[in-house]
N, CA, C and O atoms as CSV, one atom per row, in Angstrom:
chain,resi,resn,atom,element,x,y,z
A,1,UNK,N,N,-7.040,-24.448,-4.445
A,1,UNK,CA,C,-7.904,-23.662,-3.602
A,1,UNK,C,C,-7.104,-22.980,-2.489
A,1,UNK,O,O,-7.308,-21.799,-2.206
A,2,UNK,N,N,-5.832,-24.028,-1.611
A,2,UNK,CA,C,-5.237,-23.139,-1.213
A,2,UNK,C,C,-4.494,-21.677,-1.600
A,2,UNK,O,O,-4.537,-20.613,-0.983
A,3,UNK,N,N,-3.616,-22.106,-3.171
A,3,UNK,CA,C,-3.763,-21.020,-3.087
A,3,UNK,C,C,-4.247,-19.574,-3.340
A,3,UNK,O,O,-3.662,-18.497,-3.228
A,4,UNK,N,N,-5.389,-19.869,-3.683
A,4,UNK,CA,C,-6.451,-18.983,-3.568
A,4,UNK,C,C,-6.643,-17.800,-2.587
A,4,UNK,O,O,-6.642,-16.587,-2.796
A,5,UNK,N,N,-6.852,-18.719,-1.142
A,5,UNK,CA,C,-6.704,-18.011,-0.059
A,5,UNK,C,C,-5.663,-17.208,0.414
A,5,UNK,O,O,-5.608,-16.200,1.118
A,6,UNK,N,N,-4.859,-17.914,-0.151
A,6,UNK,CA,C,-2.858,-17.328,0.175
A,6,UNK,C,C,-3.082,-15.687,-0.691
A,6,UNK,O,O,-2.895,-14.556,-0.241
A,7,UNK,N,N,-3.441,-16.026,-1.758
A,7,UNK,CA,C,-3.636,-14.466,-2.735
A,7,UNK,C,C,-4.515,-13.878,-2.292
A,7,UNK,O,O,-4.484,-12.705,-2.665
A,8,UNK,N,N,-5.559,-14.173,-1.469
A,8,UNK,CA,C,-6.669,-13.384,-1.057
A,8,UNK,C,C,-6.035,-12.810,0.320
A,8,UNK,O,O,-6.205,-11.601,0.479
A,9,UNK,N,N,-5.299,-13.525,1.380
A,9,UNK,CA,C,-4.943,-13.014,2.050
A,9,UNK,C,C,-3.533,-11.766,1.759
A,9,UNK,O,O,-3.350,-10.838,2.547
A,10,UNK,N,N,-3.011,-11.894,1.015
A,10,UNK,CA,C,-1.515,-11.508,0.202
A,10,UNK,C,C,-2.182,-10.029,-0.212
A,10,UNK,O,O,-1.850,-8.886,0.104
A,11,UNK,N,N,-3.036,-10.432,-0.875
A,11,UNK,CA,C,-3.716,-9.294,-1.760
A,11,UNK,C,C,-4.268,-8.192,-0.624
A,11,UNK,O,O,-3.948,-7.018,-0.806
A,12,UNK,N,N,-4.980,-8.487,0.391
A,12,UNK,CA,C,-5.703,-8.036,1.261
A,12,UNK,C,C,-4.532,-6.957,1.957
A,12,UNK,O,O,-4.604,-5.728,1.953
A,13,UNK,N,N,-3.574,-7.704,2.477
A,13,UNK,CA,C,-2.032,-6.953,3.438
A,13,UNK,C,C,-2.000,-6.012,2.365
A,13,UNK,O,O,-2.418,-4.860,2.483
A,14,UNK,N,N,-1.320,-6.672,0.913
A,14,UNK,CA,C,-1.088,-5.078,0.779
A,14,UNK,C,C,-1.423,-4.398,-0.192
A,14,UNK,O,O,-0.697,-3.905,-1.054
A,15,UNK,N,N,-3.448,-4.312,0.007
A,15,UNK,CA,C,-3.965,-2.990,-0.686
A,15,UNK,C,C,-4.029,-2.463,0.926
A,15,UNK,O,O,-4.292,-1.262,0.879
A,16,UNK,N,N,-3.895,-2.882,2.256
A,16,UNK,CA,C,-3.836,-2.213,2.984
A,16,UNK,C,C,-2.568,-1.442,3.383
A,16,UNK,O,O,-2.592,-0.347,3.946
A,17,UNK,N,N,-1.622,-2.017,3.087
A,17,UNK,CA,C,-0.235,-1.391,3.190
A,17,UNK,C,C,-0.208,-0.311,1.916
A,17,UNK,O,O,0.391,0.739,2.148
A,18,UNK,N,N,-0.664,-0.436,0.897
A,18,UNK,CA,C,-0.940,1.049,-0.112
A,18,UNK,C,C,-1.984,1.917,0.577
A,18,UNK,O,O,-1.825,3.137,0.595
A,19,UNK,N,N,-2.967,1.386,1.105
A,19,UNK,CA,C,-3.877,2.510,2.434
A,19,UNK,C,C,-2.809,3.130,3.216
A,19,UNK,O,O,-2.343,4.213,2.860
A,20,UNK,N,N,-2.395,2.526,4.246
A,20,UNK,CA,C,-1.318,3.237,5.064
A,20,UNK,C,C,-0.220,3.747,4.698
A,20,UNK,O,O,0.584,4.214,5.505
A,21,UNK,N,N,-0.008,3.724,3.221
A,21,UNK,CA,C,1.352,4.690,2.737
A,21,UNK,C,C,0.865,5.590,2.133
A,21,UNK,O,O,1.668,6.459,1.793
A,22,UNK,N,N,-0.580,5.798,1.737
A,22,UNK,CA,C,-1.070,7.058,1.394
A,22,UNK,C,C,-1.518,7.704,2.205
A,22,UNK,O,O,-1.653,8.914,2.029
A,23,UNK,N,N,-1.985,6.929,3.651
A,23,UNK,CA,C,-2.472,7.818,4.629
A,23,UNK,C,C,-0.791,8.833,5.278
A,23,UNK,O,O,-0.814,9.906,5.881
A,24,UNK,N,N,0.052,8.293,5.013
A,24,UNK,CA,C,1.255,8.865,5.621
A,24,UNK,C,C,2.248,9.173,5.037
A,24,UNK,O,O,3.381,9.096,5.512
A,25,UNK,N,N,1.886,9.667,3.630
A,25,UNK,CA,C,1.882,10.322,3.415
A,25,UNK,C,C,3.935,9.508,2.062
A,25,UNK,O,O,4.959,10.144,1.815
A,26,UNK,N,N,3.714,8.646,1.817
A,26,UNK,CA,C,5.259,8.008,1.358
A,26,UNK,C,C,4.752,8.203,-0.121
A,26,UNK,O,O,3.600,8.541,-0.396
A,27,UNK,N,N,5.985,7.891,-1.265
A,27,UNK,CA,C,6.340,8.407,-2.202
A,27,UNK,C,C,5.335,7.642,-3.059
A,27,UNK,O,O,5.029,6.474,-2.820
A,28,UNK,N,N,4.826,8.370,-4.088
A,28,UNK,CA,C,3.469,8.010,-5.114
A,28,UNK,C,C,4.005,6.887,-5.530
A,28,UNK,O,O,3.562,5.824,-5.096
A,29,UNK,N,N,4.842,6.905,-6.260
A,29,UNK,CA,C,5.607,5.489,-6.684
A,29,UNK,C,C,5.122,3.808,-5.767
A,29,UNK,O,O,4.471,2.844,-6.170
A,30,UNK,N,N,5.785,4.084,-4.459
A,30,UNK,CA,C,5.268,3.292,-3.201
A,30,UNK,C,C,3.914,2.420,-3.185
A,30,UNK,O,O,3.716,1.206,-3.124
A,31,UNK,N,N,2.933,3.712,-3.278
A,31,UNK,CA,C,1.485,3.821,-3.298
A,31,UNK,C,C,0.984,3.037,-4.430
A,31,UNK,O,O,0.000,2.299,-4.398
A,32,UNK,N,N,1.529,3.196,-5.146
A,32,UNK,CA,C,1.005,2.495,-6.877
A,32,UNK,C,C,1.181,1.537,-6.716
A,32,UNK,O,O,0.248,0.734,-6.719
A,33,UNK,N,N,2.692,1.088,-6.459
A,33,UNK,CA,C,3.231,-0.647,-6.598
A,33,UNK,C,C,2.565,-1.183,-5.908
A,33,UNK,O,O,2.048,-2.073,-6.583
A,34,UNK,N,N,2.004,-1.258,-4.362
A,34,UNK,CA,C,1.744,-1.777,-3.896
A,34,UNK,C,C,0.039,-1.845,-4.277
A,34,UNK,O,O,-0.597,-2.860,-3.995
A,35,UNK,N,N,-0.261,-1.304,-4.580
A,35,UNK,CA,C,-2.376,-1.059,-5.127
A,35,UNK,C,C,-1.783,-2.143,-6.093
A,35,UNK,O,O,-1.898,-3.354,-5.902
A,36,UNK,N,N,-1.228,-1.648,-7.000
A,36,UNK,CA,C,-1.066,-2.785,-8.232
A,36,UNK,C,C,-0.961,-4.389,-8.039
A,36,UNK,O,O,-1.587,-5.290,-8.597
A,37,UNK,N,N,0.189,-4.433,-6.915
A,37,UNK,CA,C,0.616,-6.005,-6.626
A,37,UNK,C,C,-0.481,-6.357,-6.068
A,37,UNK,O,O,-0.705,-7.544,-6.307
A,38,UNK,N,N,-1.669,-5.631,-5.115
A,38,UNK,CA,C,-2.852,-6.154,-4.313
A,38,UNK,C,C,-3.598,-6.484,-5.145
A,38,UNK,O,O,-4.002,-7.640,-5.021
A,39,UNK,N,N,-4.161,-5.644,-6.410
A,39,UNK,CA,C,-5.080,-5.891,-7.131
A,39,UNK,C,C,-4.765,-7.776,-7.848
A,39,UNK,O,O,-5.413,-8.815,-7.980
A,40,UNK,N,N,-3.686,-7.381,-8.065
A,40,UNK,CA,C,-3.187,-8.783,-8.925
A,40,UNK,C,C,-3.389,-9.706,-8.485
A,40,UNK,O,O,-3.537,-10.802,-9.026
A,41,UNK,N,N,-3.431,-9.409,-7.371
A,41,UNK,CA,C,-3.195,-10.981,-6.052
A,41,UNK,C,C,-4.570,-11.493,-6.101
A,41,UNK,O,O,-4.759,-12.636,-6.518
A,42,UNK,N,N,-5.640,-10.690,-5.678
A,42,UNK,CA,C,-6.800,-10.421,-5.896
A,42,UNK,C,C,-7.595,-10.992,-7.203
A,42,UNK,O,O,-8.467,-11.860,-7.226
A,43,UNK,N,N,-6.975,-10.165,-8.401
A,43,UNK,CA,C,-7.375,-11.415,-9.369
A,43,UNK,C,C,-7.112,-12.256,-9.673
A,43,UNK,O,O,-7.823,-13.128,-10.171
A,44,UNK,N,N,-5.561,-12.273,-9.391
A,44,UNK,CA,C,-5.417,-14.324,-9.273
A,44,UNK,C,C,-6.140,-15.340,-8.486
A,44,UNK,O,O,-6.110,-16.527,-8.811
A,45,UNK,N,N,-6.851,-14.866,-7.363
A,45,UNK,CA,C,-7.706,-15.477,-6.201
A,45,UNK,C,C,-9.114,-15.743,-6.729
A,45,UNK,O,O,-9.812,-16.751,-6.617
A,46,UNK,N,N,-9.409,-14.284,-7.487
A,46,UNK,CA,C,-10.710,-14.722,-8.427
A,46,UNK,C,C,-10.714,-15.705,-9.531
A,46,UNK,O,O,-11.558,-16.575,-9.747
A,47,UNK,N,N,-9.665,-15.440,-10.180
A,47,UNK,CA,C,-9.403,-16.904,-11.416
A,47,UNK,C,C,-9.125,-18.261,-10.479
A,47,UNK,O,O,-9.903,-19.207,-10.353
A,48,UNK,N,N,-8.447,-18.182,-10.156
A,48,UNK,CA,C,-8.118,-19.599,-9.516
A,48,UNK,C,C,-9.199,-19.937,-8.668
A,48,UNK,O,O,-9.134,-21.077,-8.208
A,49,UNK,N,N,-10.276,-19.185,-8.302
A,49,UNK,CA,C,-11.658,-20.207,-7.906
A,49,UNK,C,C,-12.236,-20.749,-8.752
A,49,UNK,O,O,-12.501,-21.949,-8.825
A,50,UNK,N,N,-12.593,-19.569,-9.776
A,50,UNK,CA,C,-13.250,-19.317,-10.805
A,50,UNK,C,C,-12.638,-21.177,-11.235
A,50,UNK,O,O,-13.002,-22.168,-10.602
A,51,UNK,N,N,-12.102,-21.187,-11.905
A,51,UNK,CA,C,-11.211,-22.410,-12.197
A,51,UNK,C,C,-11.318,-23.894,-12.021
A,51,UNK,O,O,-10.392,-24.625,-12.371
């Protein structure tokens, strides 16, 4: 369950850090990896409750 929260918090930083690199504009590449690694984090947080 902890780490659940750890990915929920993990996940949270950085679909916001892919917010603030699209708001300012940094390289698409950047933008992706980081949406991607958030999402993941995110569904690992959902399985591992789920669980």
């Amino acid at each position: 369950m902890i780490l659940a929260f750890f990915m929920l918090f993990a996940g949270g930083m950085l679909l916001g850090g892919a917010w603030s690199f699209h708001r300012s504009g940094k390289p698409w590449w950047t933008r992706i990896l980081l949406l991607v690694l958030g999402l993941v984090c995110v569904a690992v947080c959902i399985w591992r409750i789920q669980t």
